[in-house]
C-alpha positions as a printed NumPy array, in Angstrom:
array([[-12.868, -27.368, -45.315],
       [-14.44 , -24.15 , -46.999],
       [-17.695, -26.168, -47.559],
       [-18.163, -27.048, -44.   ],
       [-17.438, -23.472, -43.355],
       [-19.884, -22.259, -45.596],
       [-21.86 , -24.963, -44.816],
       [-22.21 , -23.939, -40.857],
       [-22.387, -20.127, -41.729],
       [-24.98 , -21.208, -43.952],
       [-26.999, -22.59 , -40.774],
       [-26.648, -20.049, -38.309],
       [-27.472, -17.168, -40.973],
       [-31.286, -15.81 , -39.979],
       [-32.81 , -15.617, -43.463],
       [-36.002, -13.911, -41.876],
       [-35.139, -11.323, -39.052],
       [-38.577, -10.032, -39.481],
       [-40.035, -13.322, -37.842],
       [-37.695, -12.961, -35.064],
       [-40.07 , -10.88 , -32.774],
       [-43.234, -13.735, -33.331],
       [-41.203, -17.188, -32.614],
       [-38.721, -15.405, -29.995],
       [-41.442, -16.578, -27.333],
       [-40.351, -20.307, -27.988],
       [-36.853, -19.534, -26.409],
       [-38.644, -19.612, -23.239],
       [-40.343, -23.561, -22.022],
       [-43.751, -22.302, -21.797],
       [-43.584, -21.128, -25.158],
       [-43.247, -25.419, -26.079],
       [-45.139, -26.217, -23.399],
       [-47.964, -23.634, -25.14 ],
       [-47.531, -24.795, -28.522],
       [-48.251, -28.904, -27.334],
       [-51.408, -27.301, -25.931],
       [-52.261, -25.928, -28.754],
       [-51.365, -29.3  , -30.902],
       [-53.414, -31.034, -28.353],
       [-56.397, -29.168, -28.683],
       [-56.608, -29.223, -32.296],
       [-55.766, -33.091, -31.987],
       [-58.78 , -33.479, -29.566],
       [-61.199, -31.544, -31.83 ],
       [-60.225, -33.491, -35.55 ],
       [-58.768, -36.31 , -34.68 ],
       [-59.287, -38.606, -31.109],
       [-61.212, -36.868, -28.044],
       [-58.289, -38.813, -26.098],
       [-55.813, -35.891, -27.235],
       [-57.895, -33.784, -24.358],
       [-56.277, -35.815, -21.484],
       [-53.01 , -35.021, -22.84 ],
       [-54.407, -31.701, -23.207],
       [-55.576, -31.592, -19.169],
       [-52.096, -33.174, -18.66 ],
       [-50.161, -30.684, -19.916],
       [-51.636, -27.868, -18.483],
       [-51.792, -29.393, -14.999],
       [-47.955, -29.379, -15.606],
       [-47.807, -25.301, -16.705],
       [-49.735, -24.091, -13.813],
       [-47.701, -26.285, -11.229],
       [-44.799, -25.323, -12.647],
       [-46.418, -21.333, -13.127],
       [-47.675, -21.512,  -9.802],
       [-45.319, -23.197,  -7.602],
       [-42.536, -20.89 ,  -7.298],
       [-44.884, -17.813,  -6.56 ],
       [-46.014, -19.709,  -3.35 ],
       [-42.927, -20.456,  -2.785],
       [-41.264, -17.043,  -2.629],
       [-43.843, -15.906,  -0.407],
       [-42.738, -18.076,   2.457],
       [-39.356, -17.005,   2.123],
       [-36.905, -13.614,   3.608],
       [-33.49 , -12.915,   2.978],
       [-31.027, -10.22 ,   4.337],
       [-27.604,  -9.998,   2.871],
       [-24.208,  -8.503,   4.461],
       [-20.703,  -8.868,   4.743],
       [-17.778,  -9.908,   7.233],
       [-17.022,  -5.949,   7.261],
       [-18.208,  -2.841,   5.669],
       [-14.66 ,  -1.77 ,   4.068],
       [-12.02 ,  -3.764,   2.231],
       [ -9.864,  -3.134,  -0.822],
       [ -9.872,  -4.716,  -3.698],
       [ -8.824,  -8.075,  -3.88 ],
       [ -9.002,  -8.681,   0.024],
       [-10.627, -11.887,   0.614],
       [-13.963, -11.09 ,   2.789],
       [-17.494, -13.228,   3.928],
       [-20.522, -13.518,   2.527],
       [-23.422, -14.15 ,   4.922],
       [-26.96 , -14.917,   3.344],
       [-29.949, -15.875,   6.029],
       [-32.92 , -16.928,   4.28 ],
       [-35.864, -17.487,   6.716],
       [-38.94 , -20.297,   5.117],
       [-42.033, -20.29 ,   6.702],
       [-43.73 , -23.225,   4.807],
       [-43.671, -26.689,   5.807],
       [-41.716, -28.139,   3.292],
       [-38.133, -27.129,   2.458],
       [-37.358, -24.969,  -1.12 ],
       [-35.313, -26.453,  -3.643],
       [-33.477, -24.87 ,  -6.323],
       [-32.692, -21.058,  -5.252],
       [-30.833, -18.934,  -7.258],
       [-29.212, -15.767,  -5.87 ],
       [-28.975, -12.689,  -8.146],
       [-26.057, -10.52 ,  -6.708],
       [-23.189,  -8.717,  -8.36 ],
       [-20.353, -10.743, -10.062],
       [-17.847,  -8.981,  -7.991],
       [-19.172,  -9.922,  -4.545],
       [-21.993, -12.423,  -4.594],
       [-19.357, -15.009,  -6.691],
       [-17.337, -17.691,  -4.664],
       [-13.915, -17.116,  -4.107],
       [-13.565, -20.96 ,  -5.32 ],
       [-15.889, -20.438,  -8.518],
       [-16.203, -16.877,  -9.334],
       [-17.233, -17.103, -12.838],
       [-19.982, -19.235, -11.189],
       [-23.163, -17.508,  -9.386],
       [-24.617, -18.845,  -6.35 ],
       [-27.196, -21.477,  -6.009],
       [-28.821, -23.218,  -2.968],
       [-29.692, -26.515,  -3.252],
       [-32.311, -26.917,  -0.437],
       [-33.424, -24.415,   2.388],
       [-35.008, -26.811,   5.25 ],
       [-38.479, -26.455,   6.501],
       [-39.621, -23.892,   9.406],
       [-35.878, -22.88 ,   9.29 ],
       [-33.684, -19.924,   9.384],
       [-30.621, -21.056,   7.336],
       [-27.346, -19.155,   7.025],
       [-25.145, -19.587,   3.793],
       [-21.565, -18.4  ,   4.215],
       [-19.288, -18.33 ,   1.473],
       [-15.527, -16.05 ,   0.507],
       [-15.465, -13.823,  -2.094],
       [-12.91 , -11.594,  -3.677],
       [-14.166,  -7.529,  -4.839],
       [-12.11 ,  -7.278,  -7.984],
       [-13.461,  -3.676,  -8.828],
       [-13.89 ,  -0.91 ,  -6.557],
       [-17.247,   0.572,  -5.824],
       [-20.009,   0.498,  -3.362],
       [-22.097,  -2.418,  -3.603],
       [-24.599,  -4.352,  -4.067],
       [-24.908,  -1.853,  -7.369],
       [-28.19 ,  -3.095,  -7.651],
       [-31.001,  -4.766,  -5.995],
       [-30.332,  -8.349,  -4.662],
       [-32.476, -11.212,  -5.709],
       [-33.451, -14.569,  -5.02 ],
       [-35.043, -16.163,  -8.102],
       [-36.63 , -19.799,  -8.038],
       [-38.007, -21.898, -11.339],
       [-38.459, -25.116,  -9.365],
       [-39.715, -27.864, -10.19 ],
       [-40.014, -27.668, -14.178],
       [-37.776, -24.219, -15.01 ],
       [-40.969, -22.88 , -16.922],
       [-41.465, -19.983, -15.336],
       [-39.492, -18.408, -12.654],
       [-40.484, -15.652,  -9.652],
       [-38.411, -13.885,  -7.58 ],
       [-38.357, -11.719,  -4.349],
       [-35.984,  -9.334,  -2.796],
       [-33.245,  -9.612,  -0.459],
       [-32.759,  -7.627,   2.216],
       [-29.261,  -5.501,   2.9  ],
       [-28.338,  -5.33 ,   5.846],
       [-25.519,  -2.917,   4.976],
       [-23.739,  -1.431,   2.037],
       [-20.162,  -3.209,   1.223],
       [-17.857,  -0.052,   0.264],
       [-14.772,  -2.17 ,  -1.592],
       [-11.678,   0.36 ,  -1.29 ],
       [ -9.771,   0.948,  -4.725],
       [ -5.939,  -1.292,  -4.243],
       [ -3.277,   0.81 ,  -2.505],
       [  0.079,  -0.652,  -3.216],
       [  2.249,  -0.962,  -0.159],
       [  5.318,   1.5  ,  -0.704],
       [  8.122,   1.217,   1.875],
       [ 10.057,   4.353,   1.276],
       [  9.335,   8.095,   1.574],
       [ 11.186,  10.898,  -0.106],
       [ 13.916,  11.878,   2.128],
       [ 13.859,  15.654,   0.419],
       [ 12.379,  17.401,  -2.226],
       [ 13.967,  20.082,  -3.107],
       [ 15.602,  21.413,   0.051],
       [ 16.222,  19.815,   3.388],
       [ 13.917,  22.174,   5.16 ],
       [ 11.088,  20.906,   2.362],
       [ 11.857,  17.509,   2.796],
       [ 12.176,  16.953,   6.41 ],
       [  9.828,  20.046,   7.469],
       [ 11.025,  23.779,   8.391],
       [ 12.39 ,  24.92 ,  12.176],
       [  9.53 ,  26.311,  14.667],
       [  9.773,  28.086,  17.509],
       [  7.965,  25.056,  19.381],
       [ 10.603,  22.821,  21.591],
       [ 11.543,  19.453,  19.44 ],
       [ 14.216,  17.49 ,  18.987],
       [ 15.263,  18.494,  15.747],
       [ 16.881,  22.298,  14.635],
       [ 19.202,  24.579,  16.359],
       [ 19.558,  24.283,  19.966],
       [ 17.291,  26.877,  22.236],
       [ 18.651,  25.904,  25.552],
       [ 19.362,  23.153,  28.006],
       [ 17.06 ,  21.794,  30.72 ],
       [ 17.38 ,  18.621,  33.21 ],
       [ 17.032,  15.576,  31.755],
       [ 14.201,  13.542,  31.285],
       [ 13.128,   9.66 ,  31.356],
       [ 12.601,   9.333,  27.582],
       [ 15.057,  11.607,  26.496],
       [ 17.94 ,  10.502,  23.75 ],
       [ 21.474,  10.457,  25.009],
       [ 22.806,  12.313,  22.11 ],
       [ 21.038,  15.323,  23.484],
       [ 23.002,  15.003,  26.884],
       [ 25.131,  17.853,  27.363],
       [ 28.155,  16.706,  29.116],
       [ 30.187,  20.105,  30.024],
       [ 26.82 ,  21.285,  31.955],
       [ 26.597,  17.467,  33.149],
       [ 29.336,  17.669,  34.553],
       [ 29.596,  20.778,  35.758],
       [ 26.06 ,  20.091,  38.278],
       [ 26.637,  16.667,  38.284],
       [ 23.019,  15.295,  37.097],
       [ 22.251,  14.753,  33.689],
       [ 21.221,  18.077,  31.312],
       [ 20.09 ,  17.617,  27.931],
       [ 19.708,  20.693,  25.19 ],
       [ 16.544,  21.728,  24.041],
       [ 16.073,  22.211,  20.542],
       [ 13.684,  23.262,  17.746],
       [ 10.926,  20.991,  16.304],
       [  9.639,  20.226,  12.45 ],
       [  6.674,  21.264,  11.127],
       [  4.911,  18.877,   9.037],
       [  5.903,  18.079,   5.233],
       [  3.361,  18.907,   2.646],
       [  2.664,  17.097,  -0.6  ],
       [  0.069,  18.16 ,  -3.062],
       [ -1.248,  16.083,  -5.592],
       [ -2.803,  16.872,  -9.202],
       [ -5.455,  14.532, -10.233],
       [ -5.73 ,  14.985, -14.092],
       [ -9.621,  14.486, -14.402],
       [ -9.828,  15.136, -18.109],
       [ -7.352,  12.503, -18.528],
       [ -9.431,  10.208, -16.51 ],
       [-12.458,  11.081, -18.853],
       [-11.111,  10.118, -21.58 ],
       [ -9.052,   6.913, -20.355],
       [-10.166,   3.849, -20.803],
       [-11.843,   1.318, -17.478],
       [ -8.234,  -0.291, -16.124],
       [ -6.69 ,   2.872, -17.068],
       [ -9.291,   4.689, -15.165],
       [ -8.74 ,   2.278, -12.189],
       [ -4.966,   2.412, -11.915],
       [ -5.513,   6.62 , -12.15 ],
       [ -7.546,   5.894,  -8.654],
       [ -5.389,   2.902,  -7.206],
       [ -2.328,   5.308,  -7.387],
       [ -4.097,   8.121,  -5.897],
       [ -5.084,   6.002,  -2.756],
       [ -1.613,   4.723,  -2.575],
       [  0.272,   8.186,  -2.924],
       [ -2.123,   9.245,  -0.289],
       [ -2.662,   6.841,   2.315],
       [  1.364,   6.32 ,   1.608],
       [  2.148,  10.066,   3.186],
       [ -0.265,   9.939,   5.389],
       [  1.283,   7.248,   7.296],
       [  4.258,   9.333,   7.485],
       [  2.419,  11.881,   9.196],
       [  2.546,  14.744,   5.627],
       [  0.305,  17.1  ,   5.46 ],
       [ -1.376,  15.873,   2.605],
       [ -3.129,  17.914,  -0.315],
       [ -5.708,  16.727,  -3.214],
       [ -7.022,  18.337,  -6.134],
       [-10.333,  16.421,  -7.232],
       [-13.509,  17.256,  -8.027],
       [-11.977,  20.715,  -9.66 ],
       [-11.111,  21.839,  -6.116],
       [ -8.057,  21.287,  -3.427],
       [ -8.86 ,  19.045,  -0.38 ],
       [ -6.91 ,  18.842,   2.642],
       [ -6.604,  15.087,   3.911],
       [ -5.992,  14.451,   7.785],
       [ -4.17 ,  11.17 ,   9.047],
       [ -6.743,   9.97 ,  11.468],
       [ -8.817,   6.92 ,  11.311],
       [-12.073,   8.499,  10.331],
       [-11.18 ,  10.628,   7.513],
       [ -9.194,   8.26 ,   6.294],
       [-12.362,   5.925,   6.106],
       [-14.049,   9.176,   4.392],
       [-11.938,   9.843,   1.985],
       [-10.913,   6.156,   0.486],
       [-15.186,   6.216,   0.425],
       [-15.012,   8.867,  -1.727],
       [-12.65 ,   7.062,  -3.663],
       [-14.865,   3.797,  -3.943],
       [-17.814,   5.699,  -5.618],
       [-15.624,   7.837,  -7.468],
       [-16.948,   8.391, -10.827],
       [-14.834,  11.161, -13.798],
       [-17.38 ,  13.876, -14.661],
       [-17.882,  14.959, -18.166],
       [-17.972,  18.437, -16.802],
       [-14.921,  18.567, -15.716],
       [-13.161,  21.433, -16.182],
       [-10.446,  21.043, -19.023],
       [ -6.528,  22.487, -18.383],
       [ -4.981,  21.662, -21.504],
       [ -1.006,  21.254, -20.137],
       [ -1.22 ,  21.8  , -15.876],
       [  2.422,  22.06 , -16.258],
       [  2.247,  25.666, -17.761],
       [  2.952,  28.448, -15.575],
       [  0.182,  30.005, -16.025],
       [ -2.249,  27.074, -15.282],
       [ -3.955,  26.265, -12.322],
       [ -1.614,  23.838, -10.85 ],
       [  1.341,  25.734, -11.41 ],
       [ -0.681,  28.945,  -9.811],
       [ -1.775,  26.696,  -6.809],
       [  1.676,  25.393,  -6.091],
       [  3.622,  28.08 ,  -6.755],
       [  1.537,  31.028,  -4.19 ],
       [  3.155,  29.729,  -1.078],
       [  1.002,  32.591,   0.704],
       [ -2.031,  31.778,  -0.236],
       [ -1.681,  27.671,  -0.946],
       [  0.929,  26.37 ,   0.668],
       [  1.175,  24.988,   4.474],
       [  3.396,  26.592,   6.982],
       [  5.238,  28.621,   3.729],
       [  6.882,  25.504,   2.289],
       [  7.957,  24.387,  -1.189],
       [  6.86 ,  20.399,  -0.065],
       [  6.55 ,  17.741,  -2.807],
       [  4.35 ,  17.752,  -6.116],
       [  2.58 ,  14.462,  -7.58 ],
       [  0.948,  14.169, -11.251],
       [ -1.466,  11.405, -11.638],
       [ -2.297,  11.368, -15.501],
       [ -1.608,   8.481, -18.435],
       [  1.182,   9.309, -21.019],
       [ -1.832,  10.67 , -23.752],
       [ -3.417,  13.488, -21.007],
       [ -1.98 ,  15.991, -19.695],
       [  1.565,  15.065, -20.022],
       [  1.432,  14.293, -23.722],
       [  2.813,  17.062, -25.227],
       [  6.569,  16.056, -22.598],
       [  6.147,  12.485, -22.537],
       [  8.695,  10.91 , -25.096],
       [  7.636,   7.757, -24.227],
       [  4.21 ,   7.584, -25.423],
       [  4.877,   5.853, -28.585],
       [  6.434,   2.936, -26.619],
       [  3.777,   2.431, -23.934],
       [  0.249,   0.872, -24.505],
       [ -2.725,   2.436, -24.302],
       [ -3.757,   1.064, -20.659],
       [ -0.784,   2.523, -19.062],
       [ -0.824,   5.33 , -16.969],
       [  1.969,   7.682, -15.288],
       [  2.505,   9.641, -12.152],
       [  5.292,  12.42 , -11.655],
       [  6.872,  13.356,  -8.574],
       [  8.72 ,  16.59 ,  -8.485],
       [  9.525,  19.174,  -6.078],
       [  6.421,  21.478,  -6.023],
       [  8.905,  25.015,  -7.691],
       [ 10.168,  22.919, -10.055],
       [  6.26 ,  22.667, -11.986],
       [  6.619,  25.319, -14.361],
       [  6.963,  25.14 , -18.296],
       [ 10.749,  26.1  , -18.154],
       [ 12.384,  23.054, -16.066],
       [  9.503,  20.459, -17.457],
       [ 12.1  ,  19.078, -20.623],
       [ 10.819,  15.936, -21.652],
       [ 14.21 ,  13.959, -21.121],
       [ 13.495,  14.85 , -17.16 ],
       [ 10.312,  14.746, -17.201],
       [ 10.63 ,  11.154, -18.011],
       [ 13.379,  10.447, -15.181],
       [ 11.071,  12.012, -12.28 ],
       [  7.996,   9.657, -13.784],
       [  6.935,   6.007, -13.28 ],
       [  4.909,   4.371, -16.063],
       [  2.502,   1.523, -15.447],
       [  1.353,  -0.759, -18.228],
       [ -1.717,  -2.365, -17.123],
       [ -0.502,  -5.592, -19.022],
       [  2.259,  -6.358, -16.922],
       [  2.237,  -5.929, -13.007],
       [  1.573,  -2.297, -12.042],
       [  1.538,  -2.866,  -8.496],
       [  5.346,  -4.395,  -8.683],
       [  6.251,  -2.019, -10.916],
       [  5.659,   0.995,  -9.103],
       [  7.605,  -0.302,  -5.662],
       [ 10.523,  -0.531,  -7.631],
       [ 10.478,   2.433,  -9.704],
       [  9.306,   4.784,  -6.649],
       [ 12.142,   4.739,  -4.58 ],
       [ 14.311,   5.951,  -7.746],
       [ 12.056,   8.355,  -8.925],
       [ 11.771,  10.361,  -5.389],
       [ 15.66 ,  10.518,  -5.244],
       [ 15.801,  11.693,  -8.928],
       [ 13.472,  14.735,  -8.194],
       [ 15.672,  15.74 ,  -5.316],
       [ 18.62 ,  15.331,  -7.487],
       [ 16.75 ,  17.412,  -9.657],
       [ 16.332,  20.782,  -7.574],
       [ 19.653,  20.765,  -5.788],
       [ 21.462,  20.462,  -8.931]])
């Protein structure tokens, strides 16, 4: 067994990487199909004149094949796009390629040079795309599924279609028109629950206003209303006029939940560490923005304020797609401190915080960022996990941040198991331990 071994290592050893650069040219078929010219000439000059039709033959057969598919790109547009110009990752979307010939005979062999992550069929994806035939005098329309498995904003670079019919010797491409950009969303996990409080009731559920609601301390009564709940009836006045009166009582502002995006973390994380960093930023957000929070970001070493309607929505999860860590990002060696920016920025309720509330606090880092001098578990998680921790935003200071809590109030997602179940079943648990937290 060791001789075949050495044998075979033997035969794919390159004794002479210096030559490499002169015969590489014979990888390609008109390198051969030079070299039998050559051996044809010399035959034709030494040995038999007859090696010159051989000669003749063989280079009728390189320029046809040189030739051919440069006249036949010429006759031929393409334009690219997509079912829709948003999806997330994973979501099954269309392909639509219309390629347009002008020549009188149909082209054979077309290959299509698009990105892995869109331009491969859902039923073949580690396959790439190849058309058969395109009719004469046509305008053809491929359609095919495919499945984004990486967020960005694609095609990431220019889109191709590439011929080498009829002998593969030489090939000759032309480029595709876009029609529009396909922006694939990063994964947002579907969470069902929202913390009930965080902290204090008035933090969890939003503080009293002045403005008339149907939540807080009663302000008066007025007639009732069609609409109006029949636990706000109040039956001594009811009865009293003998129509229906109802009490009028305060509203609730909105909640507030900032969230810390470690950046330096992200830097130094690795790609599906990097991507469940993102994924669980789009889910924390989009998550409270469906419950109507007043949501707050810090990205891009500054705080953004995201609203709940459709279009800003659309902006930010953009933002998110092309999302790249910079390298000069500005370092905060433990955001935890109290003197660091985060604790600074959640802590001034007069200067950061909406309405003057306490509201909820999210860390997105991985267990070796920011978090790794209170993370006990770090030794026991792999190096593609990462970690969020949800506290109550008065509670991030150095004194209440013990490790052994720390660790309650966290979720940690391996990216070798499934993050995505993992974090709907740890979320729930982890909201009601940070409550438990501050009213204890």
């Amino acid at each position: 067994m060791k001789t075949w071994d050495l044998l075979g290592k033997s035969l794919q050893h390159d004794f002479c990487p210096w030559a490499n650069a002169y015969v590489y040219w014979l990888k390609r078929p008109i390198g051969w199909f030079a070299l039998a010219m050559l051996a044809s000439l010399l035959l034709g000059i030494y040995v038999s004149a007859q090696a010159f039709l051989g000669l003749a033959a063989i280079a009728a057969l390189c320029g046809i094949g040189c030739l051919w598919p440069w006249i036949v790109m010429i006759g031929l547009r393409g334009e690219v796009a997509w079912s829709q110009a948003r999806c997330e990752e994973e979501d099954t979307i269309q392909t639509r390629l219309t390629i347009v010939n002008r020549w009188p005979w149909p082209a054979w062999g077309i290959q299509i040079e698009l990105d892995q992550a869109i331009g491969s069929r859902l039923q073949s994806p580690d396959q790439g795309v190849c058309l058969s035939r395109v009719p004469a005098l046509s305008q053809s329309e491929f359609v095919w599924d495919c499945q984004p498995k990486a967020r960005g904003v694609y095609p990431e670079q220019k889109v191709k279609m590439t011929t080498a019919f009829p002998f593969g010797i030489w090939s000759h491409s032309r480029e595709v028109t876009v029609k529009h950009l396909l922006k694939v969303w990063p994964l947002s996990v579907k969470l069902v629950d929202v913390p009930e409080h965080a902290g204090s009731h008035s933090s969890g559920i939003g503080s009293t206003s002045s403005k008339l609601g149907d939540e807080g301390d009663w302000l008066g009564v007025r007639p009732f209303r069609p609409g109006d709940s029949l636990r706000q009836v109040h039956w001594a006045q009811t009865a009293r006029r003998d129509s229906l009166v109802v009490f009028e009582r305060q509203s609730r502002t909105r909640q507030v939940v900032s969230i810390w995006f470690d950046e330096q973390a992200a830097v130094d994380s690795t790609g599906p560490q990097l991507e469940w960093m993102v994924r669980l930023l789009a889910t924390t957000t989009n998550h409270f923005l469906a419950h109507n929070w007043h949501v707050r970001v810090h990205i891009d070493d500054k705080w953004q304020i995201l609203r709940s309607d459709q279009t800003s929505k659309h902006t930010w999860m953009d933002h998110l797609a092309a999302w790249k860590p910079s390298t000069s990002t500005v370092v905060v060696d433990n955001p935890l401190a109290s003197d660091s920016p985060l604790t600074k920025s959640l802590g001034s309720r007069s200067e950061h915080m909406l309405s003057g509330m306490e509201g909820l606090a999210i860390l997105i880092s991985t267990p070796t960022g920011s978090l790794r001098s209170h993370s006990s578990e770090r030794s026991k998680t792999a190096d593609q996990s990462v970690k969020l921790l949800v506290d109550s935003a008065s509670l991030f200071s150095s004194s209440s941040m013990q490790s052994g809590s720390v660790d309650k109030r966290s979720v940690v997602l391996d990216a070798g198991d499934d993050p995505a179940a993992n974090l709907q079943v740890r979320w729930r648990s982890v909201c009601q331990q940070a409550s438990s937290m501050r009213i204890a």
